[in-house]
N, C-alpha and C positions, 0 to 999 in steps of 0.2 A: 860905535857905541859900546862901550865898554861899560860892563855891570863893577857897579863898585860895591866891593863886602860891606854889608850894612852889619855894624857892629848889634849884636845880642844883646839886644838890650830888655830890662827886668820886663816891660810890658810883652813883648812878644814869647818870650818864658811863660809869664804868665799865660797867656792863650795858647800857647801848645801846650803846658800842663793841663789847663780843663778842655781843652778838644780833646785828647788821649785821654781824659776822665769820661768826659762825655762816649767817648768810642765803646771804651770797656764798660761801660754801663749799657750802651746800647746793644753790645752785645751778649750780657748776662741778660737784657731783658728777650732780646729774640731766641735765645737759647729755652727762655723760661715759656716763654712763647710757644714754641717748636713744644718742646715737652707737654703743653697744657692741651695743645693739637694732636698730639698722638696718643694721651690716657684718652680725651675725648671719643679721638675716630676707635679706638679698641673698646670703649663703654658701650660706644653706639655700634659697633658691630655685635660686641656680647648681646646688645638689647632686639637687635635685628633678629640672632640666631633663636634667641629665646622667645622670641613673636612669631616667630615661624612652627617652634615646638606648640605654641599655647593655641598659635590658628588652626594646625591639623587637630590638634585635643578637640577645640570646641568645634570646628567644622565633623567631625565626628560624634560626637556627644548631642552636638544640634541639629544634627539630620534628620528628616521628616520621618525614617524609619525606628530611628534612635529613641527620637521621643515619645514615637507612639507606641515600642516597644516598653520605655520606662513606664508610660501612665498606662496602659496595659497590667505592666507587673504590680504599679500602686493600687490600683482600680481591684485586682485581685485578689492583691492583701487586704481585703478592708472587708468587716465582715458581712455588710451588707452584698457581696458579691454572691453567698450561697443561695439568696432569694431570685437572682435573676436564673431564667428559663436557660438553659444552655444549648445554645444554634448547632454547635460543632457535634452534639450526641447524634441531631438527625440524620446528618451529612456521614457521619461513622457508620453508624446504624442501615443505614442504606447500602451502602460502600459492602459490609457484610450482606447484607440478602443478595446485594449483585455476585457477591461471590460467591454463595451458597449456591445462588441460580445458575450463574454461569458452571458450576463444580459439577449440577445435575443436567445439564444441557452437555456436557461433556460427554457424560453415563450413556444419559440417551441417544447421541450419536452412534457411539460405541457398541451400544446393543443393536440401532439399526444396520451396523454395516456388518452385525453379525448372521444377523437375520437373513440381512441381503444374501449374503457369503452361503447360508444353510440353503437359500431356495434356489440359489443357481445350484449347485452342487443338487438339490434335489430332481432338478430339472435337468439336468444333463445325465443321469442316473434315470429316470423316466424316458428320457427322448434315446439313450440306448437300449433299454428294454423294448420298446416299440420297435425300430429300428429291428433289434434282434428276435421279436415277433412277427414283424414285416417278411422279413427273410423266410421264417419257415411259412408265414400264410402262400408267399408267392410258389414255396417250394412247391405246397399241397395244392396251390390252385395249379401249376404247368404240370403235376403229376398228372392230374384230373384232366386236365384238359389233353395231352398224351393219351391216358389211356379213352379219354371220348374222342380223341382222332381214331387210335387205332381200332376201337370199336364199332366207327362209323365208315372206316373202311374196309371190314369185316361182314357190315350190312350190308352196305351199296354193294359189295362181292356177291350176296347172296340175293336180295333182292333184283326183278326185271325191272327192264327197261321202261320210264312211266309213256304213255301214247300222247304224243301230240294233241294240239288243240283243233278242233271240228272246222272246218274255214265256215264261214260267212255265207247265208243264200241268200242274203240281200243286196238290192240294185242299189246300184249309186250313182249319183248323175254329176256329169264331167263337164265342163265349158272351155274348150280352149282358148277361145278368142271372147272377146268383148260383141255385145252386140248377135254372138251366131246364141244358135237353136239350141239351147243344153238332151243332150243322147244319155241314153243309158246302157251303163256297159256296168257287167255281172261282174264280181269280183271271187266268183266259185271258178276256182281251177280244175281242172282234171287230177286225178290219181294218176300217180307214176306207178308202171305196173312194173 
């Protein structure tokens, strides 16, 4: 099977003229395409970034401390605000007497540990005095007592001998055993001569 050259003829001329018309238009349109796709995705990221900047704005601006900070500050400015009683003066006002109190609870420490400080020291100054009054009472009581030794062995040197005590001339009665006869036996000794 062999292909026979099919002669060129006007009609098929004409149809590869508008298919290569048709091509280059389809490709000026995807090109326009492409391009309309890429302003878009770069608008819509520009819009992205800039939605980002405006939600931290208002997510700041809108925060529960934010606003009560502003309507605080307008609440303020208005001049009906000098008639209300002012809460924070108490809460000041207090804050100083604490500190005043505490500044004299300070003082008064300070004076107690001084005090303290003077009566030890007074008492250790006392309890040596004593101490070194002790010393000489004991000195003068062992002098005293010294010279009442040697004085009472000065007497006894000179004083006699004192006499014995008289024995007894009374009976007295003995039981040896259980049951026997109680005897009486004198309990006056003889003199040793």
């Amino acid at each position: 099977m062999v292909q026979k050259n099919k002669p060129n003829g006007p009609l098929t001329g004409w149809i590869e003229a508008g298919s290569e018309l048709i091509a280059e238009q389809l490709s000026g349109v995807t090109e326009q395409i492409n391009r309309q796709l890429d302003a878009q995705k770069k608008s819509f990221d520009e819009l992205q970034q800039r939605g980002a900047r405006m939600d931290a704005h208002l997510r700041s601006s809108l925060s529960p401390s934010a606003v009560l900070a502003n309507m605080e500050q307008l609440v303020k400015t208005s001049p009906l605000w000098s008639f209300v009683p002012s809460f924070t003066a108490k809460r000041d006002k207090r804050e100083q007497q604490l500190d005043v109190l505490s500044a004299k609870v300070d003082v008064l420490v300070e004076q107690v540990a001084l005090l303290a400080a003077k009566q030890a020291q007074e008492k250790a100054q006392a309890t040596q005095e004593a101490e070194a009054s002790a010393k000489v009472k004991t000195k003068d009581v062992a002098e005293k007592a010294d010279s009442a030794a040697t004085a009472a062995k000065s007497a006894s040197a000179e004083t006699p001998e004192k006499p014995s005590r008289r024995p007894s001339t009374r009976k007295k009665t003995v039981t040896s055993t259980p049951g026997a006869r109680p005897r009486s036996v004198s309990s006056v000794r003889p003199k040793a001569r």
